[in-house]
N, C-alpha and C positions, 0 to 999 in steps of 0.2 A: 767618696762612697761610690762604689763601683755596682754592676748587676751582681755582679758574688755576694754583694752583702744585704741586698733583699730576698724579703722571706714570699713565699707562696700563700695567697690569700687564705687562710682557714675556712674548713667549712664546718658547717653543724653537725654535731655530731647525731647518732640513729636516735637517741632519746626525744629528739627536739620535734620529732618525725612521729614514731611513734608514741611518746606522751599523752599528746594531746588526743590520738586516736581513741586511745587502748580509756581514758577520760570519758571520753562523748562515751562510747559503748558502755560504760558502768552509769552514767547517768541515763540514756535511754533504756538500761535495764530496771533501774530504781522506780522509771517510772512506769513502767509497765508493771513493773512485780506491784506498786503503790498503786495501779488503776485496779487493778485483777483482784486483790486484795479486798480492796475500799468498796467493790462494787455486792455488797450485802446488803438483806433489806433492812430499814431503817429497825424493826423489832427486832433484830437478832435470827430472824427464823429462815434457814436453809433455802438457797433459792429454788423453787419447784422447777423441775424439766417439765412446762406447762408449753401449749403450743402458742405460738406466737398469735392466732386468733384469741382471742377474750371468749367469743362464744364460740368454742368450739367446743363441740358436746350437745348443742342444742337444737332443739327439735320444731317441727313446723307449729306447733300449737305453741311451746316455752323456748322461745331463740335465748332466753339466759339459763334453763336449764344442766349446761356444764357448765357455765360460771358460779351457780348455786351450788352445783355436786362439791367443788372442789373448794369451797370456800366453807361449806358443812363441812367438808371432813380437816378443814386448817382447825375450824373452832371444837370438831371432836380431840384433834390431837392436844390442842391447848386444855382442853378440858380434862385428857387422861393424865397430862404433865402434871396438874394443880394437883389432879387426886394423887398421882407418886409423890409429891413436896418436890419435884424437881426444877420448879418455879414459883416466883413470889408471887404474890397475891396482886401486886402493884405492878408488877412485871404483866402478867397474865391480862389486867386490864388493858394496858396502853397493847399488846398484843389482838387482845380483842377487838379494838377499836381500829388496829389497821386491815384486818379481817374483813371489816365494815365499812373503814373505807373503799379498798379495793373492788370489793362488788359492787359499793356506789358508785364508784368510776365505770367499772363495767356497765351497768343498770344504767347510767345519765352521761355518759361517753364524756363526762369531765372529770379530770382526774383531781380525785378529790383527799389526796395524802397531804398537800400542803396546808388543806382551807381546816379554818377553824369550824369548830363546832357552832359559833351564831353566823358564823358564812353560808356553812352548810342548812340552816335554818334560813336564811335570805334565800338562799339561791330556791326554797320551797322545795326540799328534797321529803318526798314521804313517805309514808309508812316507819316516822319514827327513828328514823336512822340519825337526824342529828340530834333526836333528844337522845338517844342512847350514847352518841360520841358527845355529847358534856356530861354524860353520867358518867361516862367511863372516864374521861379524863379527869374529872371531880377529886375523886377516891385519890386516883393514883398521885395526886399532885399535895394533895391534903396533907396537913400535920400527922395526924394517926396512922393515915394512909389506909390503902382495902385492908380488911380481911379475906381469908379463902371463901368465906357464905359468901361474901358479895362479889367476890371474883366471879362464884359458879351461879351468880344469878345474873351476873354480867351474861355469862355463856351462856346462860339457855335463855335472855332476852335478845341476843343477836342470834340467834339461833331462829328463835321467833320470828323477829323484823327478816331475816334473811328468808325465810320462807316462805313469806308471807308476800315479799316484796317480789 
């Protein structure tokens, strides 16, 4: 066996090179397109271009005064869907209730989307706001489930509690 009759070491060919590149780029895309996507709020409802202050809007006498304005006009818009039928009744509930939570968070600087409704009764949140989040979630969890009266009694009692609070 002479040098004439060995071969030149092979080398990898371009796939082996770019494969695994052209891989990673489709998986860092998946999961951005999978963050970007996921990141809705938990009721379905469009994220608002709200400013990154909670009270912004608010005034020296009501520093939650723009977190009330825009949290009335989430539970008018819920209220105008129920009147179209463009929402259920059960839906419009649990919508409700994240309405109320959210300006609780803002109102008690804890964010109070994860806490249940006898948490949020612990922690002595008031003006009624956690009796209203187990009335809301009550309905919607229930066999029968709401109706739209007690949807739209739902809204004009967190309408109340929010205005009041």
């Amino acid at each position: 066996m002479g040098t004439d009759d060995l071969l030149d070491p092979l080398t990898y060919g371009p796939v082996w090179l770019w494969g695994p590149v052209v891989v990673l780029v489709l998986v860092v895309a998946w999961l951005v397109t999978a963050w970007r996507l996921g990141r809705r709020r938990a009721d379905g409802r469009a994220e608002s271009p709200e400013s990154a202050d909670p009270l912004a809007g608010g005034t020296s006498t009501d520093p939650y005064a723009g977190a009330r304005s825009r949290r009335l006009a989430d539970l008018d818009e819920i209220a105008e869907r129920l009147r179209a039928e463009q929402v259920e009744p059960r839906v419009a509930a649990l919508e409700v209730a994240a309405v109320l939570r959210e300006f609780a968070s803002v109102r008690r600087g804890v964010k109070a989307e994860p806490l249940t409704a006898t948490e949020l009764r612990r922690l002595g949140w008031t003006g009624g706001a956690g009796e209203l989040v187990a009335a809301l979630l009550d309905p919607a969890f229930s066999a029968p489930g709401a109706t739209p009266d007690s949807a739209h009694t739902a809204v004009d009692r967190a309408r109340e509690v929010i205005s009041r609070w």
